[in-house]
N, CA, C and O atoms as a DFTB+ gen file, in Angstrom:
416 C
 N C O
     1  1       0.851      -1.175       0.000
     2  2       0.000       0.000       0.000
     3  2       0.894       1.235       0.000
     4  3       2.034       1.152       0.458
     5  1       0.524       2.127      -0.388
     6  2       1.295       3.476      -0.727
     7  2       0.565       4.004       0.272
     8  3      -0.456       3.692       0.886
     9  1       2.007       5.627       0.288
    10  2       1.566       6.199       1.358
    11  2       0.129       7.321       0.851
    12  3      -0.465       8.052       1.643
    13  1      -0.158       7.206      -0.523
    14  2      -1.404       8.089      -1.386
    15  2      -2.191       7.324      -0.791
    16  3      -3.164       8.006      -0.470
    17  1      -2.386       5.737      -0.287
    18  2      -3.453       5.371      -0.064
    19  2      -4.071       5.170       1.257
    20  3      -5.144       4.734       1.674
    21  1      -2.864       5.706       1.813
    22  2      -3.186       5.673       3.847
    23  2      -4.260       7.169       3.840
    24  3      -4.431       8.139       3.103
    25  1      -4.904       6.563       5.346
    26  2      -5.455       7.531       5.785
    27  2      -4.982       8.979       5.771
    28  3      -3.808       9.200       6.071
    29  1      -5.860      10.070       5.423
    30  2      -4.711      11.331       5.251
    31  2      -4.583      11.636       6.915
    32  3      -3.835      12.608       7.025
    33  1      -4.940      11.267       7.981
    34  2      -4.827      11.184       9.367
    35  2      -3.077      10.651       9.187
    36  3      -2.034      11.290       9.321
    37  1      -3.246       9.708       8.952
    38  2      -1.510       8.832       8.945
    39  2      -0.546       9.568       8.009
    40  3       0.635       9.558       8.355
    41  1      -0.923      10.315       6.681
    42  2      -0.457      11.106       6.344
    43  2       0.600      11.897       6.544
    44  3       1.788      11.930       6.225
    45  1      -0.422      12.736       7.369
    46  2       0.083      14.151       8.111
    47  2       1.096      13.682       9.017
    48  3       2.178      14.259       8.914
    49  1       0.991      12.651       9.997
    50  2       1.361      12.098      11.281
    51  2       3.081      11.637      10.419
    52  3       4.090      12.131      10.923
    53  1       3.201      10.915       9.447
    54  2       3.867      10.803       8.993
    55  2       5.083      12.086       8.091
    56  3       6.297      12.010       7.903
    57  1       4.019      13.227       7.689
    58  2       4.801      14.247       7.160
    59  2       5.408      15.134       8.282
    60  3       6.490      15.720       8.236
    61  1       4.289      15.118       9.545
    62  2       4.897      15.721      11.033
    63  2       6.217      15.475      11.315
    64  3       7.044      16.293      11.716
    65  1       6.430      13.901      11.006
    66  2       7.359      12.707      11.834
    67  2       8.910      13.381      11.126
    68  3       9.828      13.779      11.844
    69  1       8.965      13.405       9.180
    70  2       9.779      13.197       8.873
    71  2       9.991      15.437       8.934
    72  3      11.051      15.935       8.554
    73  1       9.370      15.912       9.205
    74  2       9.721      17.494       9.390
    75  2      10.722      17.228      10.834
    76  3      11.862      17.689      10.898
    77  1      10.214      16.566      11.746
    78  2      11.127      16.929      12.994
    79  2      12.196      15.985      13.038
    80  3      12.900      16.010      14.048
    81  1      12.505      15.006      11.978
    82  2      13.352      14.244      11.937
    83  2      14.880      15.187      11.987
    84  3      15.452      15.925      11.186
    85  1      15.115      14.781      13.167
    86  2      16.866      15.091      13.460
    87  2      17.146      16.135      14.230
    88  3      18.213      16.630      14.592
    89  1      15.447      16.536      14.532
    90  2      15.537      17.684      15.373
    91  2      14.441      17.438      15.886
    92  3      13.598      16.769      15.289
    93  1      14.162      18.163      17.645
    94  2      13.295      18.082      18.577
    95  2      12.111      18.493      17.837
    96  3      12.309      19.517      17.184
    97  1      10.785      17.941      17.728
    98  2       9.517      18.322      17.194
    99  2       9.219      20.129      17.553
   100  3       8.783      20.904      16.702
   101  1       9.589      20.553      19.077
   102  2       9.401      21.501      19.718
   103  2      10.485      22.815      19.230
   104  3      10.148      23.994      19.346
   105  1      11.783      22.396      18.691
   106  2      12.579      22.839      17.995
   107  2      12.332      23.572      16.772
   108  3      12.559      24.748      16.487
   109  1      11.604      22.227      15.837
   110  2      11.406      23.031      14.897
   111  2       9.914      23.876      14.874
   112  3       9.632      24.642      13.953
   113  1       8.987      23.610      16.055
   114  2       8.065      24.619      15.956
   115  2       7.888      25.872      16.723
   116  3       6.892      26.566      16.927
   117  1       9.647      26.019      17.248
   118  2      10.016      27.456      17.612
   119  2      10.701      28.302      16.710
   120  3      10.712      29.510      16.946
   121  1      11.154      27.944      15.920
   122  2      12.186      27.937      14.563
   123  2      11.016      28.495      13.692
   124  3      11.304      29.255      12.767
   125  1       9.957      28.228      13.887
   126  2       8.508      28.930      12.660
   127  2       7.935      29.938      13.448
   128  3       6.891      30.336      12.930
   129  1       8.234      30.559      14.594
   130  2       8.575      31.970      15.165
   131  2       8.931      32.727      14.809
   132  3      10.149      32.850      14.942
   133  1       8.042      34.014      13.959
   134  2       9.211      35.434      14.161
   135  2       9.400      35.941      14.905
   136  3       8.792      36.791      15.556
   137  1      10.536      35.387      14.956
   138  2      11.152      36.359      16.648
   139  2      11.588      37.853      16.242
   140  3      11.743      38.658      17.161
   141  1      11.784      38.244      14.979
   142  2      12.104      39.716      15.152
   143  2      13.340      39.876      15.645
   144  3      13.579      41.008      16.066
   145  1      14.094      39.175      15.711
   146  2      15.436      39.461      16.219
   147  2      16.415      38.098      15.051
   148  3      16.115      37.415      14.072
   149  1      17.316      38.246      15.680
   150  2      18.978      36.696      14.821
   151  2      18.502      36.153      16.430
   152  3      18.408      36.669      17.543
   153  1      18.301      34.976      15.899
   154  2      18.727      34.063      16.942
   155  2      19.815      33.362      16.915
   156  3      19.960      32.651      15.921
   157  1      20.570      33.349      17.653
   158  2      21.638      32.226      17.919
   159  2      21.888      30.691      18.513
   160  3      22.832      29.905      18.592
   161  1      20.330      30.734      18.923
   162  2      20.310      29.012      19.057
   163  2      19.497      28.523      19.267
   164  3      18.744      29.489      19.384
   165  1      18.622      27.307      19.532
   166  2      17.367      27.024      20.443
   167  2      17.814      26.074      20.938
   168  3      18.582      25.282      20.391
   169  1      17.287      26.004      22.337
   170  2      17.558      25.447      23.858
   171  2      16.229      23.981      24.127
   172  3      15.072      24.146      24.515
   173  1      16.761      22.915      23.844
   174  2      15.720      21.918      24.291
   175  2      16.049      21.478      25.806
   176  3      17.179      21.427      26.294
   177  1      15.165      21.254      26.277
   178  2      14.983      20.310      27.451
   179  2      15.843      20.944      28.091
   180  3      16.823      20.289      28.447
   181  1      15.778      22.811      28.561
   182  2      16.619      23.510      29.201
   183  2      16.226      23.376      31.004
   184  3      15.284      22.721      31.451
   185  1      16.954      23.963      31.607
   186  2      16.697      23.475      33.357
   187  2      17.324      24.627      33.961
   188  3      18.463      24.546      34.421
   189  1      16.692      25.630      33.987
   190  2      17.402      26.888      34.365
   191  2      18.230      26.512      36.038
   192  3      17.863      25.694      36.882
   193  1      19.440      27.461      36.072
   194  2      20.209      27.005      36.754
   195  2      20.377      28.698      37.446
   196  3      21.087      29.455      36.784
   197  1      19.823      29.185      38.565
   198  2      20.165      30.494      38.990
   199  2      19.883      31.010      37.711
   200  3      18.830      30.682      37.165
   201  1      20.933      32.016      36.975
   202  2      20.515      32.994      35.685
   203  2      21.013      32.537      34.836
   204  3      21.423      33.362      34.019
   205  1      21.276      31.092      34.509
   206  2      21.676      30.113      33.262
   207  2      20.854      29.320      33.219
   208  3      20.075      28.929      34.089
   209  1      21.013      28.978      31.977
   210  2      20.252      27.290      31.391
   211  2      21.517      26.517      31.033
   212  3      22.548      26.859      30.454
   213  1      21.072      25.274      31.604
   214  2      22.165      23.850      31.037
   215  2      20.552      23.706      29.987
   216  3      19.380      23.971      30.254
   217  1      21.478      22.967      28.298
   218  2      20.756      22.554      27.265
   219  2      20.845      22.199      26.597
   220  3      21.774      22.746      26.003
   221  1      20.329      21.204      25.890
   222  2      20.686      20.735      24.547
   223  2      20.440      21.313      23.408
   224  3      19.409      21.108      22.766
   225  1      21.484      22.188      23.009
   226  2      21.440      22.720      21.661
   227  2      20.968      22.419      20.269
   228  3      20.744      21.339      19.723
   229  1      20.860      23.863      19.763
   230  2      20.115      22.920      18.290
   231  2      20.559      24.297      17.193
   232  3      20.055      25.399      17.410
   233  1      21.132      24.180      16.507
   234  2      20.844      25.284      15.305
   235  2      21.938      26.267      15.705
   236  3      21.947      27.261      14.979
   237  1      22.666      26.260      16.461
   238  2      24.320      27.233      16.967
   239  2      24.354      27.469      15.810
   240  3      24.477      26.640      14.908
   241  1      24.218      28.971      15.676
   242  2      25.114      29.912      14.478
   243  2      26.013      30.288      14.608
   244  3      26.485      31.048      13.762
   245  1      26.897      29.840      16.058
   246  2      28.406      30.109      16.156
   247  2      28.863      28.728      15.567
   248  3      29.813      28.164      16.111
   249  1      28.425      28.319      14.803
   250  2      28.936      26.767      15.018
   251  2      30.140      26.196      16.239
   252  3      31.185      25.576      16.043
   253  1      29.773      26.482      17.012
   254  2      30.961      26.314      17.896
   255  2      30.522      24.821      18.822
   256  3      31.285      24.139      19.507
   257  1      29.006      24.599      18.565
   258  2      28.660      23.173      19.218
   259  2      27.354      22.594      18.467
   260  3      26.314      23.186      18.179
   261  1      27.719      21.284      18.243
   262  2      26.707      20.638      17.660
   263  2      25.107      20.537      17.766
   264  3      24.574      21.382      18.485
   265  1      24.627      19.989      17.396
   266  2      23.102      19.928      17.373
   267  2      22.984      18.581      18.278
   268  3      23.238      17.418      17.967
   269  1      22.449      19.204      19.670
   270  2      22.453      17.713      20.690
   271  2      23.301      18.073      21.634
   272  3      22.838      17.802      22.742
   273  1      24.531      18.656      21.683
   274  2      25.198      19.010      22.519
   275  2      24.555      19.938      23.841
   276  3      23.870      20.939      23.629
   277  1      24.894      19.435      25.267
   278  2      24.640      19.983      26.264
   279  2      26.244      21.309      26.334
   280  3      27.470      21.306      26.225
   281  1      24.982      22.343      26.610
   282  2      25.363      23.803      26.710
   283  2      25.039      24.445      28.210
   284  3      24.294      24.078      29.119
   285  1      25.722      25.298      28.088
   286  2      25.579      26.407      29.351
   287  2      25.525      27.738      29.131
   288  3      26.503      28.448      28.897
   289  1      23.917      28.242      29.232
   290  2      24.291      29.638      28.792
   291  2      25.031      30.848      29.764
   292  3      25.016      30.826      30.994
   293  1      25.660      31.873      28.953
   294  2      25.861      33.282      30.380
   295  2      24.671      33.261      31.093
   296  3      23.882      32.324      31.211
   297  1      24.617      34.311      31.529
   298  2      23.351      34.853      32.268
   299  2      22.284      35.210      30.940
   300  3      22.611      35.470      29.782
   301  1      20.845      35.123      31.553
   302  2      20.091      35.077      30.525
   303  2      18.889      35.687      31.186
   304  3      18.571      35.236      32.286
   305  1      18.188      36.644      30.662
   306  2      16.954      37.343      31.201
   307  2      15.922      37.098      30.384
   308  3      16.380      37.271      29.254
   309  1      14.424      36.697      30.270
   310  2      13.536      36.168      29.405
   311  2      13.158      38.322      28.628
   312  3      13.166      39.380      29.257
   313  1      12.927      38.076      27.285
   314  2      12.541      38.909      26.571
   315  2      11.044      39.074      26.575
   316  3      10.321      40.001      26.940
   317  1      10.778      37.777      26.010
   318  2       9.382      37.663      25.735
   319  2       8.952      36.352      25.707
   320  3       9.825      35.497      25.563
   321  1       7.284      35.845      25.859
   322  2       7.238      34.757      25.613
   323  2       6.100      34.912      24.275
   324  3       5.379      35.860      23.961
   325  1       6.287      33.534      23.648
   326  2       5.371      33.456      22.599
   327  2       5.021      32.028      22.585
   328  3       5.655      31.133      23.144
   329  1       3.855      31.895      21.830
   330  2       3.350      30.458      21.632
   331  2       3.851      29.319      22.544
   332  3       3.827      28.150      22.159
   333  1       4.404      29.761      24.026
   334  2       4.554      28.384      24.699
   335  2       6.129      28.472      24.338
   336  3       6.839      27.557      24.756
   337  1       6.604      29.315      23.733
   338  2       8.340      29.231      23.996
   339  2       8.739      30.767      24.750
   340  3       7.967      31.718      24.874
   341  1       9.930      30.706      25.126
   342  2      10.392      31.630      26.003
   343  2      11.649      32.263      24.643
   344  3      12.201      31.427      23.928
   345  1      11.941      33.753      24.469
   346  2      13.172      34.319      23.998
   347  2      14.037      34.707      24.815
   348  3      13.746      35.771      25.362
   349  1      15.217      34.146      25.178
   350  2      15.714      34.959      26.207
   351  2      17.550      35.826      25.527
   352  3      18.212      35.502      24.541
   353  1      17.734      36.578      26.235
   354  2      18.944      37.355      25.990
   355  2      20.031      37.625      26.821
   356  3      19.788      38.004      27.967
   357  1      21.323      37.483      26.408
   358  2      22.116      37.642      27.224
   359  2      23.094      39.094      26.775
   360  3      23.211      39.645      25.680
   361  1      23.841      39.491      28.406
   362  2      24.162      40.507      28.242
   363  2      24.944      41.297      26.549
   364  3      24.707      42.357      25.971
   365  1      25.678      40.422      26.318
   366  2      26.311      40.351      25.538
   367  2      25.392      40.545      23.839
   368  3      25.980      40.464      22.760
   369  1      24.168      40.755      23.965
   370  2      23.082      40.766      23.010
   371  2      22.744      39.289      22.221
   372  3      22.235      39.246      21.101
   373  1      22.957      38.616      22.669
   374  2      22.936      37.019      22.142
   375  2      21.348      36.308      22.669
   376  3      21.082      36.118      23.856
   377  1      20.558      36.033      21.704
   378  2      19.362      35.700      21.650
   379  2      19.213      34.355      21.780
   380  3      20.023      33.727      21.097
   381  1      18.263      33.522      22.585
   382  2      18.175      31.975      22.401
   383  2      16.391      31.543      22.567
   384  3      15.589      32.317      23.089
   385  1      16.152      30.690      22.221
   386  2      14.887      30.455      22.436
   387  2      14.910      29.038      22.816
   388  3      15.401      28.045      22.280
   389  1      14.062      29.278      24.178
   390  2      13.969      27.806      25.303
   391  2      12.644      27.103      24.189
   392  3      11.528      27.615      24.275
   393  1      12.791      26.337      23.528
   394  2      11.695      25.293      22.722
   395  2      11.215      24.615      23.602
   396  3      10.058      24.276      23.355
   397  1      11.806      24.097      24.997
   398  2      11.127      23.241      26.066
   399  2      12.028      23.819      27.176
   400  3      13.024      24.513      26.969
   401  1      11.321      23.264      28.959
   402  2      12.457      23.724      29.747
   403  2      11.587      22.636      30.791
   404  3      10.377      22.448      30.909
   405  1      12.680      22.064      31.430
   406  2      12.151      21.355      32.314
   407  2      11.545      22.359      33.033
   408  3      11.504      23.575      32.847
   409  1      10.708      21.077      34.571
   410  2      10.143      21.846      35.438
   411  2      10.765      21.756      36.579
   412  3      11.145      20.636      36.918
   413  1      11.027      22.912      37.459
   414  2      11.788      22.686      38.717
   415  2      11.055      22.161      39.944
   416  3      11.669      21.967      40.994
C-alpha cells in the first residue's frame, strides 16, 4: 500500500514525523517563530540554573557546538514569551529560544 493510499490522518502524522526528523519536534516549531530578532540558538529540554540554562542545543550559528550538545548559557533574562516558547537574551546581546524547559 502506498503512502497516497493511507489515511490522510496517517499522512500528516507521517509528514509531522519526517519534518522533525533530526531535530526536537518543539525545535522546529520554535524555529517557525518570528522572533524579530537573529537568533543564535534554540535550547531543548533547558533546566534553568540560577541565571543560566544547562541545554541541549540545536541550530548554533556560532557553530561552535553541535546539534544535541549539552550547553551552558551566560546569564540570561527572558525577553518575551510566545506560543509556549520563552526568547531569552544575554548581556552580551545574544538571543536563544527555550523550545522546552524542564520543570523545577
Amino acid at each position: 500500500m502506498s503512502n497516497r493510499e493511507w489515511p490522510e490522518s496517517l499522512q500528516r502524522g507521517e509528514e509531522r514525523q519526517s519534518a522533525c526528523q533530526g531535530l526536537p519536534c518543539e525545535v522546529v516549531r520554535a524555529q517557525g517563530v518570528d522572533w524579530s530578532v537573529h537568533i543564535d540558538a534554540y535550547l531543548f529540554s533547558a533546566a534553568r540554573v540560577g541565571e543560566r540554562y544547562v541545554a541541549l542545543v540545536y541550530n548554533d550559528q556560532s557553530r561552535k557546538s553541535e546539534d544535541g550538545m549539552t550547553v551552558a548559557t551566560p546569564p540570561v533574562w527572558c525577553v518575551e514569551e510566545r506560543e509556549g516558547f520563552k526568547l531569552v537574551r544575554t548581556a552580551g546581546g545574544d538571543h536563544y529560544v527555550i523550545s522546552s524547559e524542564q520543570s523545577s
